[in-house]
Backbone as a printed PyTorch tensor [residue, N CA C, xyz], in Angstrom:
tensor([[[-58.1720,  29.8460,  58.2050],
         [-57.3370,  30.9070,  58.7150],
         [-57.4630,  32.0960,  57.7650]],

        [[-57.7870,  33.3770,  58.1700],
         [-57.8640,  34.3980,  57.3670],
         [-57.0400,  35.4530,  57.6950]],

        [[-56.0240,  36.6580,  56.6140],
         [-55.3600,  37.2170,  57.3380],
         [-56.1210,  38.5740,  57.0690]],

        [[-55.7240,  39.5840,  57.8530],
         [-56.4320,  40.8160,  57.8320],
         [-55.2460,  41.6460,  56.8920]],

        [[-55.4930,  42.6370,  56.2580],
         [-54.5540,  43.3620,  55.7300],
         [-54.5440,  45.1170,  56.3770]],

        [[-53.6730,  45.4740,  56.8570],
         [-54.1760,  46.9540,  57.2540],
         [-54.5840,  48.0710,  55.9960]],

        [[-55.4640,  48.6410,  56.6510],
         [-55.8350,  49.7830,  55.7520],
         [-54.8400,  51.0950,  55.7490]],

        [[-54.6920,  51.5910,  55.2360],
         [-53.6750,  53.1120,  55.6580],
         [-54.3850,  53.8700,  56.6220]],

        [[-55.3970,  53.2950,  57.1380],
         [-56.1730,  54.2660,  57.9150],
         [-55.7330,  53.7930,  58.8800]],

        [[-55.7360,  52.4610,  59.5960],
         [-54.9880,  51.7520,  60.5360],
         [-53.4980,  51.1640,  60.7390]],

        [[-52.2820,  52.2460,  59.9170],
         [-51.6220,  52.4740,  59.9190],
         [-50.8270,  52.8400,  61.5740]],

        [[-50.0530,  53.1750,  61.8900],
         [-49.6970,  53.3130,  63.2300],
         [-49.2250,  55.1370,  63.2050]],

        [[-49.9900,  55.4670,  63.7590],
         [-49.3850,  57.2800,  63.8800],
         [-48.4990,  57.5000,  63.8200]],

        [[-47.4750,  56.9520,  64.8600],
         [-46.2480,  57.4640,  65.2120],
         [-44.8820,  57.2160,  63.6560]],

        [[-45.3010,  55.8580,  63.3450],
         [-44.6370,  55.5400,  61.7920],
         [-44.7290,  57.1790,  61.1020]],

        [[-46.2260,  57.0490,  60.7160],
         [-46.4240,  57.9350,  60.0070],
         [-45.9990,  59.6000,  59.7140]],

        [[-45.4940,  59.8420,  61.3490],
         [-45.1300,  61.0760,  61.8610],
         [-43.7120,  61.0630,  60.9640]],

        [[-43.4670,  60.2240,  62.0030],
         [-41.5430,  59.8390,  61.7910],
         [-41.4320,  60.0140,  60.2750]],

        [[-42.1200,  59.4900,  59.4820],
         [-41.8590,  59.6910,  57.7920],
         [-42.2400,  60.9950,  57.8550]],

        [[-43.2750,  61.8270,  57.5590],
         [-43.3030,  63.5060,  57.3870],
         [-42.1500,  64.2160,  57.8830]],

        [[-42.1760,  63.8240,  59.3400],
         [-40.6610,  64.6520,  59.8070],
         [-39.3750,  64.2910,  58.9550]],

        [[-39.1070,  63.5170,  58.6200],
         [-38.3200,  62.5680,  57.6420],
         [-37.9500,  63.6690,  56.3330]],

        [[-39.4260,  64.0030,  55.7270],
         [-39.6310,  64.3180,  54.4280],
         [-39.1010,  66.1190,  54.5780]],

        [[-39.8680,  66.6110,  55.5500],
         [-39.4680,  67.7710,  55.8570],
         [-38.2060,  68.1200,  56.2300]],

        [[-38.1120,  67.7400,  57.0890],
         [-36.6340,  67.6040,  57.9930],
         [-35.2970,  66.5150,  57.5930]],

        [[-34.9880,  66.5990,  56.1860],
         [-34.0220,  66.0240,  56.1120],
         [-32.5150,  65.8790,  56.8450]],

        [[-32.3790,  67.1810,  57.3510],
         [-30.6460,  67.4080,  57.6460],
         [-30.7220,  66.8390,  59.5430]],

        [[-31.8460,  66.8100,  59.5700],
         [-32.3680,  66.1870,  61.3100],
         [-31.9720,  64.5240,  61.4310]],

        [[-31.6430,  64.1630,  62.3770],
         [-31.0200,  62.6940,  62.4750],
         [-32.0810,  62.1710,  63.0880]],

        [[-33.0670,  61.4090,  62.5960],
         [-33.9980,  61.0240,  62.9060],
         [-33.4040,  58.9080,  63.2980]],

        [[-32.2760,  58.8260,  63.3220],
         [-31.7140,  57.3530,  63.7650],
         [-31.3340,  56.3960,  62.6870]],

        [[-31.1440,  57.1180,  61.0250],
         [-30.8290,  56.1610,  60.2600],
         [-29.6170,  56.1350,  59.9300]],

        [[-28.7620,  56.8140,  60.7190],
         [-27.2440,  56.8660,  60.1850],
         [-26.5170,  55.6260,  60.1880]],

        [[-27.0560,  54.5210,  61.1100],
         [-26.5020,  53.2710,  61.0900],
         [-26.6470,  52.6430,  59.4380]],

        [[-28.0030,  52.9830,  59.0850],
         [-28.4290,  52.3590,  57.9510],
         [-28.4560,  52.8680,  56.6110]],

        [[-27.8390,  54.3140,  56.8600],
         [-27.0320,  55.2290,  55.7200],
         [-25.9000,  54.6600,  55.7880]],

        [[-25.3060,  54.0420,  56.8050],
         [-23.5250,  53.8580,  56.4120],
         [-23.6710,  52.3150,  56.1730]],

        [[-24.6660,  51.5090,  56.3530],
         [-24.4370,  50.2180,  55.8640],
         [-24.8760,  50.4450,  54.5380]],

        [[-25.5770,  51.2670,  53.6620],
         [-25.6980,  51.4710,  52.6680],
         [-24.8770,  51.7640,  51.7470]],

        [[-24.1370,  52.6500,  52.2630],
         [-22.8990,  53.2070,  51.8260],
         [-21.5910,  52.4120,  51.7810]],

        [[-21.7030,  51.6020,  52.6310],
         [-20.7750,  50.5750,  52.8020],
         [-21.1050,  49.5270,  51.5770]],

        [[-22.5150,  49.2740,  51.1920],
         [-22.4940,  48.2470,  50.7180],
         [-22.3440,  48.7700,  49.1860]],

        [[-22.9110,  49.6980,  49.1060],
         [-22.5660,  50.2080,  47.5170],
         [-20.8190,  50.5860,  47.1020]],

        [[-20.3650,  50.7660,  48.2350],
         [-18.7970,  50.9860,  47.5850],
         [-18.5160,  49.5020,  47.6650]],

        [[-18.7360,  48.5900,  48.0550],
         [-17.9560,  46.8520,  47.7490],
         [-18.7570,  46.5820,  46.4350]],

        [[-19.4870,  47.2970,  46.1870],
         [-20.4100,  46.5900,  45.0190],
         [-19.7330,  47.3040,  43.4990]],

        [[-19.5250,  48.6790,  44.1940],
         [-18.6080,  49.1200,  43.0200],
         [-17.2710,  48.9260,  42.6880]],

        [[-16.6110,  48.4980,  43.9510],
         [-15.1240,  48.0700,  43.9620],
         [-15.1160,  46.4850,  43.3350]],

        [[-15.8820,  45.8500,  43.3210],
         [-16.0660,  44.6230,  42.7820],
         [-16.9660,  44.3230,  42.1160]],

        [[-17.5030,  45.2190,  41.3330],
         [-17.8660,  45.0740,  39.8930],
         [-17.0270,  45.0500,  39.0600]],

        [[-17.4260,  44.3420,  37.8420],
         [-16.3810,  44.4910,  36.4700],
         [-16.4730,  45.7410,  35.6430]],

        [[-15.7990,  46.3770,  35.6230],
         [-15.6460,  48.0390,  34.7080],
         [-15.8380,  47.8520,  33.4220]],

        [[-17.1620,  47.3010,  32.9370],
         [-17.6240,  47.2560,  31.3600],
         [-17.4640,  48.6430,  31.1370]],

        [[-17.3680,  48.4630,  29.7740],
         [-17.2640,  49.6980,  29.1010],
         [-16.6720,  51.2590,  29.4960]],

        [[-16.1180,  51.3270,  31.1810],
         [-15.1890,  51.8130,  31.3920],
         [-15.5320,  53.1960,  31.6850]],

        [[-16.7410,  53.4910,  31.0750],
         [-17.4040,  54.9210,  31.0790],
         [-18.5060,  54.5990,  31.1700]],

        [[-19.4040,  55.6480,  32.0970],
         [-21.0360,  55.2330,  32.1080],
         [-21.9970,  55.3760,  31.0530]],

        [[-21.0320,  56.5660,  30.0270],
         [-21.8650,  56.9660,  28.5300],
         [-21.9520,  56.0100,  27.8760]],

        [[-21.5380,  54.8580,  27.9460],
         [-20.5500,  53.4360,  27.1840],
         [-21.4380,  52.2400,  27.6870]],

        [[-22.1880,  52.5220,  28.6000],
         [-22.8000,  51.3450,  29.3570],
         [-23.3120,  50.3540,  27.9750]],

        [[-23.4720,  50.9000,  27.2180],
         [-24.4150,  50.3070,  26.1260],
         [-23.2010,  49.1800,  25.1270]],

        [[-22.3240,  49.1700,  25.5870],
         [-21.0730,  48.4530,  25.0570],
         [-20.6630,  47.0610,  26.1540]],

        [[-21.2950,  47.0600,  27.2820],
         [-20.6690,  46.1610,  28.2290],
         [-21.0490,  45.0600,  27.8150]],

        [[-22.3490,  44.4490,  27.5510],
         [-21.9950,  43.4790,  26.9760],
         [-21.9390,  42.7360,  25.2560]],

        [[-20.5520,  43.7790,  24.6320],
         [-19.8350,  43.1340,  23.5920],
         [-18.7510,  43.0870,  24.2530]],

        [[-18.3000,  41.6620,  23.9730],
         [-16.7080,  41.0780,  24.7490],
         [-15.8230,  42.4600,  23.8370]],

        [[-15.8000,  42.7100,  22.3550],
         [-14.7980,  42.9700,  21.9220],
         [-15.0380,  44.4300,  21.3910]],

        [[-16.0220,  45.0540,  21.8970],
         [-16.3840,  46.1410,  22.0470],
         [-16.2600,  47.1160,  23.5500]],

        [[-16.2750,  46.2950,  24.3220],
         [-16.6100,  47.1700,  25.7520],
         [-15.2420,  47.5270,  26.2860]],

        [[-14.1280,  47.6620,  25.7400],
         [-13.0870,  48.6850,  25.9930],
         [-12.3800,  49.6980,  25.6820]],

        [[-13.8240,  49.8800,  24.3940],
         [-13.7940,  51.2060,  23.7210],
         [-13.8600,  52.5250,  24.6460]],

        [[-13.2110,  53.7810,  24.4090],
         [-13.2490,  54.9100,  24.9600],
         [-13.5320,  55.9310,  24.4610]],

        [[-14.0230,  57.1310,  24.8000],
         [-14.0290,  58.1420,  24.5080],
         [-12.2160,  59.1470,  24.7600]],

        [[-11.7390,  58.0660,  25.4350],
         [-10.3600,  58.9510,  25.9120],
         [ -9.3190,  58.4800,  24.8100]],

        [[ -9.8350,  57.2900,  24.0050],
         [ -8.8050,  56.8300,  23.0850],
         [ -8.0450,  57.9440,  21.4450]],

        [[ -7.1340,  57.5280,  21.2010],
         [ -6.9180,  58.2870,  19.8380],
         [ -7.0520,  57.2840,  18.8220]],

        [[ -6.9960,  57.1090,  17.4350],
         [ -7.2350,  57.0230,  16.6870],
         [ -6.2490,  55.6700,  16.4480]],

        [[ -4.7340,  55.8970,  16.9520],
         [ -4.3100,  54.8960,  16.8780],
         [ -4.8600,  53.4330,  17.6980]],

        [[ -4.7810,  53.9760,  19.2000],
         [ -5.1250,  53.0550,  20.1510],
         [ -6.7100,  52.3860,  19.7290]],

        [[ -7.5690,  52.6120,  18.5250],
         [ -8.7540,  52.1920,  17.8820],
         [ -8.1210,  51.4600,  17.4850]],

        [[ -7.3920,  51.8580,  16.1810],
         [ -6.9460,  50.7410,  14.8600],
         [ -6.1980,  49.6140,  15.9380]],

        [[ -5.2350,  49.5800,  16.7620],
         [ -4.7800,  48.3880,  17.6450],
         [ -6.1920,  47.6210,  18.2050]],

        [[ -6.9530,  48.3830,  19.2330],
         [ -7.6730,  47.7900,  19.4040],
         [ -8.7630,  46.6240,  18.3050]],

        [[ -8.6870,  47.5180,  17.0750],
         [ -9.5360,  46.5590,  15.8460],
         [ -8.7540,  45.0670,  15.7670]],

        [[ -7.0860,  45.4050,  15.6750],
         [ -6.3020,  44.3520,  15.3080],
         [ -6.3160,  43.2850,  15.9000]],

        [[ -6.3630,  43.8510,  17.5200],
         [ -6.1090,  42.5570,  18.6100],
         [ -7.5620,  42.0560,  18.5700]],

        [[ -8.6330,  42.6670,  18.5900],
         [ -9.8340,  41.8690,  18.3740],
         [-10.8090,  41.3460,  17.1760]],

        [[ -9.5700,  41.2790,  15.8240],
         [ -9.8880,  40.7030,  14.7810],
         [-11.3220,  41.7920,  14.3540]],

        [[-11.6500,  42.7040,  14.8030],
         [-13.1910,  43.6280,  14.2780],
         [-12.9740,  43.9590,  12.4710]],

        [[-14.0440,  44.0650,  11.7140],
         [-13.9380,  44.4570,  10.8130],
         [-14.3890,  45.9060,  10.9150]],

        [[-13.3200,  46.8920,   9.9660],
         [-13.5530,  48.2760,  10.3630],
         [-13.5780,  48.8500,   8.7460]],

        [[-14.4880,  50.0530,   8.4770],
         [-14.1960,  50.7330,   7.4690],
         [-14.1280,  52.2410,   7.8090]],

        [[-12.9100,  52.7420,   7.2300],
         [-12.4570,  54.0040,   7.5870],
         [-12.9980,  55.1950,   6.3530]],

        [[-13.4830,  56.2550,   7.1570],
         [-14.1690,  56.8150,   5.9990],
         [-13.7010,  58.3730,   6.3680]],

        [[-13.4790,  59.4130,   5.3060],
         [-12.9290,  60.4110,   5.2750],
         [-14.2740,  61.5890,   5.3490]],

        [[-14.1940,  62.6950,   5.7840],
         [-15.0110,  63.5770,   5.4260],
         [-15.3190,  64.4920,   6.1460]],

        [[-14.7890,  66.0060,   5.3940],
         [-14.7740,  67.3050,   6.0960],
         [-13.6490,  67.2900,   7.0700]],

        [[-12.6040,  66.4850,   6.9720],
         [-11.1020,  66.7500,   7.9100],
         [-11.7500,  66.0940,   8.9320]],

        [[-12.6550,  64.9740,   9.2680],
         [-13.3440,  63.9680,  10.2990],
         [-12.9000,  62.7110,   9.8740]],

        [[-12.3440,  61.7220,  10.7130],
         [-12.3330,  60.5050,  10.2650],
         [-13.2610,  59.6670,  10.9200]],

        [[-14.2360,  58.8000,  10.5990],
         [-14.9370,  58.0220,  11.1320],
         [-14.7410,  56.2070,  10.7280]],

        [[-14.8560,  55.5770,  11.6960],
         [-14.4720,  54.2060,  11.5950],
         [-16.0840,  53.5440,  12.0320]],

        [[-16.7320,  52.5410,  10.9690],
         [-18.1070,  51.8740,  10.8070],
         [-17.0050,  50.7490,  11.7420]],

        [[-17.4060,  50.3350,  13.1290],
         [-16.6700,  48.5110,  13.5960],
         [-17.5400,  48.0160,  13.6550]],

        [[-17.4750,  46.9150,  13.0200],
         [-18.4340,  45.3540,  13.2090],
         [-17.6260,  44.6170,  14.2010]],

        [[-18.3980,  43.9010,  15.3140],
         [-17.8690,  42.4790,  15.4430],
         [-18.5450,  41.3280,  15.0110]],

        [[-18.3310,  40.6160,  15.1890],
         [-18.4190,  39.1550,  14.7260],
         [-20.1760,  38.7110,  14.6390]],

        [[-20.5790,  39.2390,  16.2210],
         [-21.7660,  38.6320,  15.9240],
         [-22.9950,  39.5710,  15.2820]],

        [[-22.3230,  40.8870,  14.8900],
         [-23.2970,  41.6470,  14.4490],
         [-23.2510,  42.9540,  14.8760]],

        [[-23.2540,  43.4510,  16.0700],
         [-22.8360,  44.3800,  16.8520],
         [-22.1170,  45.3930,  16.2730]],

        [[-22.2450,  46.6750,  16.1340],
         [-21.6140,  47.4430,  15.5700],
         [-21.8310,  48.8630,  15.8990]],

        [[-20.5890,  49.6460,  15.9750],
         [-20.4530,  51.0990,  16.3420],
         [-19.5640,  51.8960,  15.2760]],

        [[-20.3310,  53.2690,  15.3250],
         [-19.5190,  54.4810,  14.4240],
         [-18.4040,  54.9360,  15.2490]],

        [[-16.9100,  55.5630,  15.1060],
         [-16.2890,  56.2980,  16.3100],
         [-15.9020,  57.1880,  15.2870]],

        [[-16.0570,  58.5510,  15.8050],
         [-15.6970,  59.6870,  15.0130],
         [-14.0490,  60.2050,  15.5970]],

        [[-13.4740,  60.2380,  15.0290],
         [-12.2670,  61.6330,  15.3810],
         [-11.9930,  62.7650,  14.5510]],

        [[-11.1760,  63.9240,  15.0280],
         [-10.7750,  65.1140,  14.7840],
         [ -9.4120,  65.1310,  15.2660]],

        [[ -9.0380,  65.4530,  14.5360],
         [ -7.5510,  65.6520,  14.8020],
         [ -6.7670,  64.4240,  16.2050]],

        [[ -7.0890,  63.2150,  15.3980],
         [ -6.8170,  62.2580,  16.0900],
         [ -7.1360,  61.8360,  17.1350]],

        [[ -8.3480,  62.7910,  17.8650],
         [ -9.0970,  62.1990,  18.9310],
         [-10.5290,  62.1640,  19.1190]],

        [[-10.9360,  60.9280,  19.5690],
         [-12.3520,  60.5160,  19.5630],
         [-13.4970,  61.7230,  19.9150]],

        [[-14.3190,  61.8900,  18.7890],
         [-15.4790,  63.0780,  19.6700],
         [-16.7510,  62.2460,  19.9970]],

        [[-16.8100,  61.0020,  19.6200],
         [-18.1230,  60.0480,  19.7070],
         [-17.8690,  58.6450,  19.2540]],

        [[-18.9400,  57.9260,  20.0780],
         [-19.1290,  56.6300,  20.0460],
         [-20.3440,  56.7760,  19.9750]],

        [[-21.2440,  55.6440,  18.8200],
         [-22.4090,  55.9670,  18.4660],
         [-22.9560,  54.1890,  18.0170]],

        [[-23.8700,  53.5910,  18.7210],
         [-23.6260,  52.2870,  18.6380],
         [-25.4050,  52.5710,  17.3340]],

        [[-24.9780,  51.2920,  16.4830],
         [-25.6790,  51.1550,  15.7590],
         [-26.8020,  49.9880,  15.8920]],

        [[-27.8690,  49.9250,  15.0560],
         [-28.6850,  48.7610,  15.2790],
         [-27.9750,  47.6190,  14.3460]],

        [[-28.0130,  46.2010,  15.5770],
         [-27.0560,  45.3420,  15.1860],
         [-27.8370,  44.5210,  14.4090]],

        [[-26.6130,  44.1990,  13.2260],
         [-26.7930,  43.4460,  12.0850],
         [-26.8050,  41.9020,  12.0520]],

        [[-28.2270,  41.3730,  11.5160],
         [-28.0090,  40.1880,  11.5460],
         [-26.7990,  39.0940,  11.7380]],

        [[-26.5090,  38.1710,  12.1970],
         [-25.0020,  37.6660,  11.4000],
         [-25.4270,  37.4000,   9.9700]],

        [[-26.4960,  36.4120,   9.7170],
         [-26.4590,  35.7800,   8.5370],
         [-26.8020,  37.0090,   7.4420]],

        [[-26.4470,  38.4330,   7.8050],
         [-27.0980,  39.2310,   6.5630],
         [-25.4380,  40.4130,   6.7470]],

        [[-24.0490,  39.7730,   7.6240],
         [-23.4000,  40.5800,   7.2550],
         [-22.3900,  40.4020,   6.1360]],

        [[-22.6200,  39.7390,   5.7930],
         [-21.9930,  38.9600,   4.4550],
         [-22.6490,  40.2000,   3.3960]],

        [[-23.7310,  40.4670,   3.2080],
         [-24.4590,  41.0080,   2.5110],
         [-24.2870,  42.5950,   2.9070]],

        [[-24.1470,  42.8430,   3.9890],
         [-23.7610,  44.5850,   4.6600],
         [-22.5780,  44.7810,   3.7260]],

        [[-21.5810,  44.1100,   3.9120],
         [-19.9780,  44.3210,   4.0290],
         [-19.6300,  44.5850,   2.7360]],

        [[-20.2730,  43.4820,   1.9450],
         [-20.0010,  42.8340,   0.5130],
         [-19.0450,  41.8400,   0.7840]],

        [[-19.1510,  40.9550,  -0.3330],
         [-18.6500,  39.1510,  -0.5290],
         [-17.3080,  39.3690,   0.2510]],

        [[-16.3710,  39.9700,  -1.1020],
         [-15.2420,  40.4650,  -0.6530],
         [-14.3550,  40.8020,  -0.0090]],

        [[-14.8850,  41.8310,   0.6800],
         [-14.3720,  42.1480,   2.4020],
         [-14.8890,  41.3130,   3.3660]],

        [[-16.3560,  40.4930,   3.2990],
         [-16.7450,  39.6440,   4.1680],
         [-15.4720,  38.2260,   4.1840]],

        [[-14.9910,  37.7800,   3.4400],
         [-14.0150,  36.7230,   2.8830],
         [-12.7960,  37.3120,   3.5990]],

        [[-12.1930,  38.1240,   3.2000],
         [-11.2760,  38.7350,   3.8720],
         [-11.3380,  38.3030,   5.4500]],

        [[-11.7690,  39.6540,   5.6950],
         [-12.2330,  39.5240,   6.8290],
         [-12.3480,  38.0650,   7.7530]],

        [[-13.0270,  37.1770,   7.3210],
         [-13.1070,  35.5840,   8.0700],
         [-11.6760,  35.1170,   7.9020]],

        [[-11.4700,  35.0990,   6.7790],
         [ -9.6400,  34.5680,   6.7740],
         [ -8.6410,  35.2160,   7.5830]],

        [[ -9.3380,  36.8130,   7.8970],
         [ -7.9260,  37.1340,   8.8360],
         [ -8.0400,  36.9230,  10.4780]],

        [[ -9.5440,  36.9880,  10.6070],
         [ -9.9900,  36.1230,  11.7710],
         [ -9.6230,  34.8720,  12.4040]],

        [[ -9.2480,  34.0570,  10.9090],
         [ -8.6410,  32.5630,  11.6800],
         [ -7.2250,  32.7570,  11.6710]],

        [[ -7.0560,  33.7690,  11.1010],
         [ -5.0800,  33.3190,  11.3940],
         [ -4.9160,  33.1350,  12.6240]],

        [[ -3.2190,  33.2210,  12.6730],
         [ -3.0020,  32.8040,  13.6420],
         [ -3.3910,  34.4420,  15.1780]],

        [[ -3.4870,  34.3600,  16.2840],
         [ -3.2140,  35.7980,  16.7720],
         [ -2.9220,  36.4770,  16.6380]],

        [[ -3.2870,  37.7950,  16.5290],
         [ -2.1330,  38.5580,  16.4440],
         [ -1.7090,  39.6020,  17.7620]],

        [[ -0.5620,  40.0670,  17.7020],
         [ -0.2010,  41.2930,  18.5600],
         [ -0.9590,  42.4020,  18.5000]],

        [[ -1.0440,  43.2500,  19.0710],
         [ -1.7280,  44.6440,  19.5780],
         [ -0.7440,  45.8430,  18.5950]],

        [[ -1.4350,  46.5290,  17.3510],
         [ -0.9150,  47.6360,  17.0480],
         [  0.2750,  48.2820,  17.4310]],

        [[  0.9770,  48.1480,  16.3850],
         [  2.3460,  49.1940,  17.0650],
         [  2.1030,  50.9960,  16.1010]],

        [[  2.8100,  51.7060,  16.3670],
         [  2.6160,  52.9190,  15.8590],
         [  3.8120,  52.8840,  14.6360]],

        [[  4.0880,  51.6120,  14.2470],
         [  5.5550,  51.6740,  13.0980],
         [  4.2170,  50.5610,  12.2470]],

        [[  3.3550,  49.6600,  12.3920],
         [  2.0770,  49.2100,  11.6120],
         [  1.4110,  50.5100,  10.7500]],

        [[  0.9910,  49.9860,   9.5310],
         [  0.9000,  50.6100,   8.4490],
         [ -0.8230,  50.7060,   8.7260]],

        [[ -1.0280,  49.4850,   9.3050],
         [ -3.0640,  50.1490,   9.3900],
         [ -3.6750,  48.8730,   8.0980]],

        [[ -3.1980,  48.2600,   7.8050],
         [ -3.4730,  47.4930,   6.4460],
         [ -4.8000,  46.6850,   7.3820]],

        [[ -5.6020,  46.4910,   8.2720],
         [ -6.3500,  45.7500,   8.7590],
         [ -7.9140,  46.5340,   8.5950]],

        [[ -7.3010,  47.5740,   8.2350],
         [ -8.7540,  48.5290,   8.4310],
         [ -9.1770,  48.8160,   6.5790]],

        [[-10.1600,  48.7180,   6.8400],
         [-10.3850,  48.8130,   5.1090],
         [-10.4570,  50.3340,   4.5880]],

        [[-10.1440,  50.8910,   3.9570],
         [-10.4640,  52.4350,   3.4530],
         [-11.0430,  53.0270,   2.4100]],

        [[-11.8990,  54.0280,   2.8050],
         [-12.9010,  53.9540,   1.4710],
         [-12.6650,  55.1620,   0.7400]]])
């Protein structure tokens, strides 16, 4: 049994028309409106029932860290440091030129810069992620130790604005 394959030369005319007119004549209803609105149909269930990683499309690059991907660009400075708390992140807070910037690690390596100004975020800037077995060695002994011990406590609550910030390290 052998199958033949068509050539574009033996293509069917009338196809061929229908696409040029197509290309030219966009705003012309050439019969796909059934199959524009099942399209349309199907991309809004797909977006209504997707999971909203990272919450922003600039952010896409955060969806998959569990304890990263509900970072914002809309957040302030406080709603960071809570967010560090409730997800155990190790953070170092660094001063400079009236900018505050926060280095977050999570756990498995993963890590982002977030800049603010006058208490609100101007960037999220994800970094190349760090070994695990070499963040012991990023962090230093010290804060790496820390850090794991406050990880196993027990849970904790979500940042209040009367919390002093003692979770974030400062340099």
């Amino acid at each position: 049994m052998s199958f033949r394959f068509p050539l574009a030369r033996e293509a069917d005319p009338s196809q061929i028309d229908e696409r040029a007119t197509e290309t030219r004549f966009p705003h012309v209803d050439h019969g796909t409106n059934k199959m524009k609105s099942e399209l349309s149909a199907a991309v809004s269930l797909i977006v209504l029932l997707a999971p909203s990683f990272g919450h922003e499309p600039l952010l896409s690059f955060l969806h998959h860290v569990p304890e990263l991907r509900d970072l914002s660009l809309k957040m302030s400075e406080d709603q960071l440091k809570s967010h560090i708390r409730t997800h155990r992140l190790y953070a170092k807070r660094e001063l400079s030129h009236g900018r505050v910037s926060y280095h977050v690690i999570a756990p498995e390596g993963e890590n982002v810069f977030v800049g603010f100004a006058s208490g609100k975020c101007t960037g999220i800037q994800r970094m190349q992620p760090i070994p695990r077995q070499l963040i012991k060695e990023h962090i230093g002994t010290s804060e790496y130790r820390a850090w794991m011990a406050e990880r196993k406590a027990e849970p904790r609550r979500p940042a209040t604005p009367e919390d002093s910030g003692t979770h974030v390290r400062k340099q």
